[in-house]
N, C-alpha and C positions, 0 to 999 in steps of 0.2 A: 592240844593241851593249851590252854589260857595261863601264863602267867600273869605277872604283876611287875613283872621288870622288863626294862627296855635295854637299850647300847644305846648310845649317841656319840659323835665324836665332831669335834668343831674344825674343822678343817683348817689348812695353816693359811688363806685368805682372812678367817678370822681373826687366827691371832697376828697379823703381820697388823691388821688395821685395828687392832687393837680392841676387840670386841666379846673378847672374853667375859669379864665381869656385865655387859649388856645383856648377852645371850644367856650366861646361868640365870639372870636376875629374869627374864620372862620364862625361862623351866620352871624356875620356883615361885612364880607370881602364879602360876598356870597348876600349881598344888602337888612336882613331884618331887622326891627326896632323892635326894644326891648320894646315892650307898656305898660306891667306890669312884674315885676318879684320882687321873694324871697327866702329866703334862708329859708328852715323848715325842721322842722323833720314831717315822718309821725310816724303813731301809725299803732298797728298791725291791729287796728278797720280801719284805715283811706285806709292800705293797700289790704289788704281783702277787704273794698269795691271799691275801684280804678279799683281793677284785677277779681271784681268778675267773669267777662266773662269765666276766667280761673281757678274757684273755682274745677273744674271736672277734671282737667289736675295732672298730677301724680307728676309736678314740684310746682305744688300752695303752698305750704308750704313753700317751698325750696327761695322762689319769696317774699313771705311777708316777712322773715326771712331777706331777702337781703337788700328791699327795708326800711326797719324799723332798720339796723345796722348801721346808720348813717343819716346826716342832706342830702337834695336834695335840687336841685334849682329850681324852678317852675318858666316859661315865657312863656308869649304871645308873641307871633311873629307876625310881620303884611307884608306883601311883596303880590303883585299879584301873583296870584298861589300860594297862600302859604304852604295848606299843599300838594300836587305833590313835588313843589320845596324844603322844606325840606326833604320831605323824600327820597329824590337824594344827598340832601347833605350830609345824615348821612350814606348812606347806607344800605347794608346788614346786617340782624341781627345777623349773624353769620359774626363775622370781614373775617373771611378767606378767605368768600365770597365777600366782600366788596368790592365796587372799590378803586383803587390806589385815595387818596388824601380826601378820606370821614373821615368824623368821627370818624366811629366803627373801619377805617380801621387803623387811627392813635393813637385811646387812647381806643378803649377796648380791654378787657385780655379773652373773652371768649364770648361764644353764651349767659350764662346766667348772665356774665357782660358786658354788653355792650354797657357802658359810660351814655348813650342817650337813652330818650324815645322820637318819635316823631307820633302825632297822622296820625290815617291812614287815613281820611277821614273828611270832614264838621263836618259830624255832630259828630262825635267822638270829635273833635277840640272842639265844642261848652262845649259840657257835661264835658268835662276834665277841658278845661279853668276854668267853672265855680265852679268842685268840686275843687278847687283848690283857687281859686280867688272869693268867695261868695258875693255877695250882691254887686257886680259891674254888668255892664252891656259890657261885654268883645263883645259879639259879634253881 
């Protein structure tokens, strides 16, 4: 199933260096609409379940520690193609790999900071929006 809405979340790298209003401003140069969004802290609980996917990976610790050291900003995006078309906008997850003019390539500092989370898939999009946006009807 093809929607038209993404999840994004700016990771607290972002907002520690103060890159919040940067980064929406190339989401929306880049033609999506901002549907729902907020500024939150997660919890180590909220982080560990977000990334369970990656509960077995030798970096999972390392990940919730990161993501729970500061506030993040949680948004729906809504654009045809929306999530293909972000995840071109932000790039490679490793900035070094990133294209000239993406996200990661202009405000992250490493593979495992790296600014922006952008879901990869519908239905990732769906699950994320909603652990994030509860009791709305986002997608």
């Amino acid at each position: 199933m093809t929607t038209n809405r993404t999840f994004t979340m700016l990771k607290p790298d972002s907002i520690e260096k103060g890159n919040i209003g940067a980064i929406l401003e190339k989401i929306n140069a880049a033609g999506f609409r901002i549907v729902a969004m907020k500024l939150t802290q997660m919890t180590e609980n909220d982080a560990k379940a977000f990334y369970a996917v990656h509960n077995e990976r030798p970096f999972f610790g390392e990940l919730v520690e990161y993501m729970t050291r500061g506030p993040i900003v949680a948004a729906i995006l809504e654009k045809s193609n929306a999530v293909d078309d972000f995840r071109a906008l932000i790039g490679a997850t490793n900035p070094e790999d990133a294209a000239e003019g993406t996200i990661r390539k202009l405000f992250a500092a490493s593979i495992s900071e790296n600014a922006v989370h952008g879901s990869d898939s519908d239905e990732n999009a769906a699950i994320e929006g909603a652990f994030h946006f509860s009791g709305r009807e986002m997608f």
